[in-house]
PLY file of the C-alpha trace (Angstrom):
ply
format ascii 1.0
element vertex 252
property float x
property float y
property float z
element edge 251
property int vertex1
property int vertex2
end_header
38.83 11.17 16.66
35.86 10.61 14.84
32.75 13.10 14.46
29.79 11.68 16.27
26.23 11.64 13.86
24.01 14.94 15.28
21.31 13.28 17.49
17.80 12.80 15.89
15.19 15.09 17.14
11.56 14.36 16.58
10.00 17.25 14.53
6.12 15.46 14.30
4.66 12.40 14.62
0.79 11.00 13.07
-1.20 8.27 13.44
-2.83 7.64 10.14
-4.79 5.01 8.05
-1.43 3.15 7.70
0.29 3.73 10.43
2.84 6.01 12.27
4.62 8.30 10.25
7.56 10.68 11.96
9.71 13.64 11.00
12.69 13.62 12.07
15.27 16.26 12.35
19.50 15.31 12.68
21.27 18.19 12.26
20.34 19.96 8.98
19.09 16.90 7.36
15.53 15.64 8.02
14.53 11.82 8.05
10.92 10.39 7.20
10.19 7.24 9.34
6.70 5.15 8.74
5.99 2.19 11.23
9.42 2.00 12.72
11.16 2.13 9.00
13.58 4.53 7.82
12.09 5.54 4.39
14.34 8.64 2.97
16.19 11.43 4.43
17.68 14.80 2.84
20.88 13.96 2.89
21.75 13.03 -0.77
19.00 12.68 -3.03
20.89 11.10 -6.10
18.78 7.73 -5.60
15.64 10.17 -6.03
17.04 12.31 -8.63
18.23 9.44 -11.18
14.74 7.85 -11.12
13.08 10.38 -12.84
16.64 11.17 -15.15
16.23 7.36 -16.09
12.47 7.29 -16.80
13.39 10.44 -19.28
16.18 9.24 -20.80
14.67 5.61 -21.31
11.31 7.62 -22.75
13.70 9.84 -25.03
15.88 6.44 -26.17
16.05 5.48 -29.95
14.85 2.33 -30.87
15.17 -0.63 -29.69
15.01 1.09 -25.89
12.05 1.95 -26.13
10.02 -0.67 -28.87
9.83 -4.04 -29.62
12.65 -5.01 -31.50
9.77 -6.43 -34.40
9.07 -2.80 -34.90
10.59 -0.66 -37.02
13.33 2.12 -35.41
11.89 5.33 -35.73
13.35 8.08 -37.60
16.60 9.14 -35.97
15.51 12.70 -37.22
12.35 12.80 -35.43
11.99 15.19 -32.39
11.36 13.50 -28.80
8.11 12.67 -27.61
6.46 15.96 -26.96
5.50 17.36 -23.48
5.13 13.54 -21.68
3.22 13.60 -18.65
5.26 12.08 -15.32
3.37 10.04 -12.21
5.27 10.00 -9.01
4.49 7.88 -6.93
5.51 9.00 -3.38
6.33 12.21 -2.32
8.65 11.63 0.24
11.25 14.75 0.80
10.80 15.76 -2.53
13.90 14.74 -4.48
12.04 13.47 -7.12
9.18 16.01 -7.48
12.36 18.93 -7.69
13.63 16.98 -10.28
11.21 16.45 -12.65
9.93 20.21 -12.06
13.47 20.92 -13.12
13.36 19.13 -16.67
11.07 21.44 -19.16
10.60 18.56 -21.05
7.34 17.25 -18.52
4.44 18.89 -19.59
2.50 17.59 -16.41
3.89 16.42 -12.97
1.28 14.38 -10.75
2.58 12.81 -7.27
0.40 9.97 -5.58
0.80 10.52 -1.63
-0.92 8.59 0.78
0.07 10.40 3.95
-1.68 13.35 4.71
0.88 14.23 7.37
4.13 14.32 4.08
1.81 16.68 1.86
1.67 18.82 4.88
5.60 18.83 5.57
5.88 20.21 2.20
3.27 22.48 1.80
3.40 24.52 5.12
6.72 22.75 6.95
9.84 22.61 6.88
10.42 19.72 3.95
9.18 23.12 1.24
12.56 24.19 0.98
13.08 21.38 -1.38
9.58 21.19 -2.99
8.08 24.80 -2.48
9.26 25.78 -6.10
8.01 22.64 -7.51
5.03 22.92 -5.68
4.27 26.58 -7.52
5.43 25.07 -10.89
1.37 25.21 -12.57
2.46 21.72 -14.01
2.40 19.68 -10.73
-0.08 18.18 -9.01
-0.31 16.27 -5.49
-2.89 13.88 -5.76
-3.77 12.37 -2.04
-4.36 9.11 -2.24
-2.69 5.56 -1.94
-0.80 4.59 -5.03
-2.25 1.20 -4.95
-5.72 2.14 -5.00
-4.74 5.03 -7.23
-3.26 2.26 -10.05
-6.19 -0.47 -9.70
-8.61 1.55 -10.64
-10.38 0.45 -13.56
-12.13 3.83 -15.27
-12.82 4.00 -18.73
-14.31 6.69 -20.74
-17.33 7.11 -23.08
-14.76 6.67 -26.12
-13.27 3.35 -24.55
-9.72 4.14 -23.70
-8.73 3.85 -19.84
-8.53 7.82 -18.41
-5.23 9.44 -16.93
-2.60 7.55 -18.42
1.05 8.97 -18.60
4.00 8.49 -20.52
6.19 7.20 -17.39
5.58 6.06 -13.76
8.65 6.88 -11.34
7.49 4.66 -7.94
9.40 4.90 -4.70
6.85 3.75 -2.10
8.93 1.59 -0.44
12.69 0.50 0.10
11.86 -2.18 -3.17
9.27 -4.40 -4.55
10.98 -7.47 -1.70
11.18 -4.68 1.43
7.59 -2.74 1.69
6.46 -0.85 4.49
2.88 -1.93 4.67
2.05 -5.45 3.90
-0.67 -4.57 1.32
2.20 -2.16 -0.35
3.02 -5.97 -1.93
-0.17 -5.59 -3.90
1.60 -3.36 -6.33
4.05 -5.83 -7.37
1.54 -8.07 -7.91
0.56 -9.64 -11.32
-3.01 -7.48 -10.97
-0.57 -4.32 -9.59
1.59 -4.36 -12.62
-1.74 -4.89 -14.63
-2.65 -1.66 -13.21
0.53 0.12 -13.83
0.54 -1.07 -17.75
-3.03 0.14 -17.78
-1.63 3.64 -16.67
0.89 4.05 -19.26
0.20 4.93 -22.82
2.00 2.47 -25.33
5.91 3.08 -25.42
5.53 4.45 -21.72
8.37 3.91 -19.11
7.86 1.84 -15.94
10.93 2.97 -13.13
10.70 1.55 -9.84
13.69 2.39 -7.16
14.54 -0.57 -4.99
17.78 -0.86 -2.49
18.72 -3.78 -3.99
18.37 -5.72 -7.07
14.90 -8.25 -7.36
15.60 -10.96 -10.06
12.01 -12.00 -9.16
10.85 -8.63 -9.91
12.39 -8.68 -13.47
10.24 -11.43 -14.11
7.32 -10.48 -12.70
7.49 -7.49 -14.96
8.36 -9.60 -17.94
5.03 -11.92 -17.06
3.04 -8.81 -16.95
3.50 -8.55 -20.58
6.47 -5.15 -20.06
9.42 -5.16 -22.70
12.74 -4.47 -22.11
13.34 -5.05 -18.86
16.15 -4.06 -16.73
18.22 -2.96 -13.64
20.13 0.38 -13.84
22.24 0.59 -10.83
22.91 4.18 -8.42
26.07 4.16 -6.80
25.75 5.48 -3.69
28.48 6.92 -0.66
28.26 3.31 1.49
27.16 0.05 1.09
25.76 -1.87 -2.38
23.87 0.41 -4.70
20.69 0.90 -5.65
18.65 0.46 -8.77
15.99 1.84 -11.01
14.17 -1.53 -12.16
12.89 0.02 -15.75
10.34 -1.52 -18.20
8.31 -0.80 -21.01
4.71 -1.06 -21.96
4.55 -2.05 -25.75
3.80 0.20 -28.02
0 1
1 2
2 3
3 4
4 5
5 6
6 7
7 8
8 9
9 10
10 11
11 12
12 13
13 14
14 15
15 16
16 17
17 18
18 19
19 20
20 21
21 22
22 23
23 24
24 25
25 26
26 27
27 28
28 29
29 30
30 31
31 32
32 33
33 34
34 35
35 36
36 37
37 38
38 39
39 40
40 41
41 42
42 43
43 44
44 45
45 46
46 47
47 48
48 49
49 50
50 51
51 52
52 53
53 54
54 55
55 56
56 57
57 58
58 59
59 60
60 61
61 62
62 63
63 64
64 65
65 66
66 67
67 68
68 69
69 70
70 71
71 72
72 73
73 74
74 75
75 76
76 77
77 78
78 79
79 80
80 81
81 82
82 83
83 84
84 85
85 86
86 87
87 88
88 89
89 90
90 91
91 92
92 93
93 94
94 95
95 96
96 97
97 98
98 99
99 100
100 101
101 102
102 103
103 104
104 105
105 106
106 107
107 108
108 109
109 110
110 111
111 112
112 113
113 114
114 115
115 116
116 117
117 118
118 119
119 120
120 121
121 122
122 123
123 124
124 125
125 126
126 127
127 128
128 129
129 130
130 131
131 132
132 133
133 134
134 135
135 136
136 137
137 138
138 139
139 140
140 141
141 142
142 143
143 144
144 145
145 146
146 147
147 148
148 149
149 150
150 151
151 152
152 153
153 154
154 155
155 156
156 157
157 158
158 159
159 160
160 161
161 162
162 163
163 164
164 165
165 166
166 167
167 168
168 169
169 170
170 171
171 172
172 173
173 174
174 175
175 176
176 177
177 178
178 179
179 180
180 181
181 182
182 183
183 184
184 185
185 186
186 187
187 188
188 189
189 190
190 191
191 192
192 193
193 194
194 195
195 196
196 197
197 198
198 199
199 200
200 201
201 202
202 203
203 204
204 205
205 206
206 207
207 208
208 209
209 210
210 211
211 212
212 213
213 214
214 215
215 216
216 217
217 218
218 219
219 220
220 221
221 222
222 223
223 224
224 225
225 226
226 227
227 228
228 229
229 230
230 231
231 232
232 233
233 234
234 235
235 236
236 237
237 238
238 239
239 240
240 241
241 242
242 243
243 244
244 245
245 246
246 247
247 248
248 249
249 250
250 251
């Protein structure tokens, strides 16, 4: 006889600037719902994990993985790029946050969260048993804001370079650039959103962006905004198709 799923139990639910967002608790696993849509639960993780283990591994690559193939490969001898600085965006349960906290190699750790209600669920609920070490770790930083806005700004400092830049962007905001959960989430896959992301990275930076499902259109949206080396890393996971890490580069 099969083993019925634990019913869901509602640990919270807020009414914010975007919407409804809900806890939810099934059994020992907890779910994160916003506006009716299932976002992420803590049941698995690898999806989360392997976004920020692909962003690293594309950043650490040997030419041509991470450089225009007109440039010339770097020496093979030469140590990786030292201390990069990760962006986030999306805190969700945390997968992702206790991942890159895990990998020395980050020398700072920002997340972009919109929801005041998710920062809270980590910081004083029950979602900090997956990010309450992370959280500690003096390299991380939860920044709350919406990623959107957060990516479109346009500051520039007195020396003429655009200000907080990293060396890779790890976004999981939604279930893909064709399935967002607000409407103006779309804005970020946008000719001026990926404008905004390139402006963010610093030449030879990564651009990862998990989707459940592959988005031909979004390959070439990313190759129209002017990103190299586009393409789609799939994550197996227990049931149904797998997901992907669409990955990019800004030039260097």
């Amino acid at each position: 006889m099969a083993t019925q799923a634990p019913y869901a139990t509602t640990v919270e639910r807020r009414e914010g600037p975007h919407g409804e967002v809900v806890l939810r608790e099934r059994g020992e696993h907890f779910e994160i719902i916003a506006n009716g849509c299932f976002l992420m639960d803590t049941s698995d993780g690898r999806s989360e994990r392997l976004l920020v283990d692909a962003a690293l591994d594309a950043l650490d690559a040997p030419a041509p993985a991470i450089a225009p193939a007109t440039e010339p490969a770097p020496d093979p001898a030469a140590t990786p790029h030292p201390a990069p600085a990760v962006l986030i965006g999306g805190l969700g349960v945390g997968f992702s946050l206790a991942r890159a906290a895990s990998q020395r190699r980050w020398g700072r750790i920002v997340v972009i969260e919109r929801e005041q209600a998710i920062i809270d669920w980590h910081r004083d609920g029950p979602l900090s048993r997956i990010s309450g070490e992370a959280l500690a770790d003096p390299r991380c930083e939860i920044i709350h804001t919406d990623l959107v806005d957060y990516v479109g700004e346009n500051r520039i400092g007195s020396d003429g370079t655009y200000q907080d830049t990293y060396d890779a962007l790890c976004l999981d905001i939604d279930n893909g650039p064709d399935w967002t959960v607000t409407d103006d989430n779309a804005n970020l896959y946008s000719p001026q959103g990926l404008a905004g992301c390139m402006r963010r990275l610093r030449p030879g930076g990564i651009l990862a962006v998990w989707s459940a499902q592959p988005s031909p259109a979004f390959e070439d949206a990313l190759r129209n905004a002017g990103f190299n080396l586009v393409r789609t890393e799939e994550i197996q996971v227990a049931r149904g198709v797998p997901d992907v890490v669409h990955l990019a580069v800004r030039p260097a």
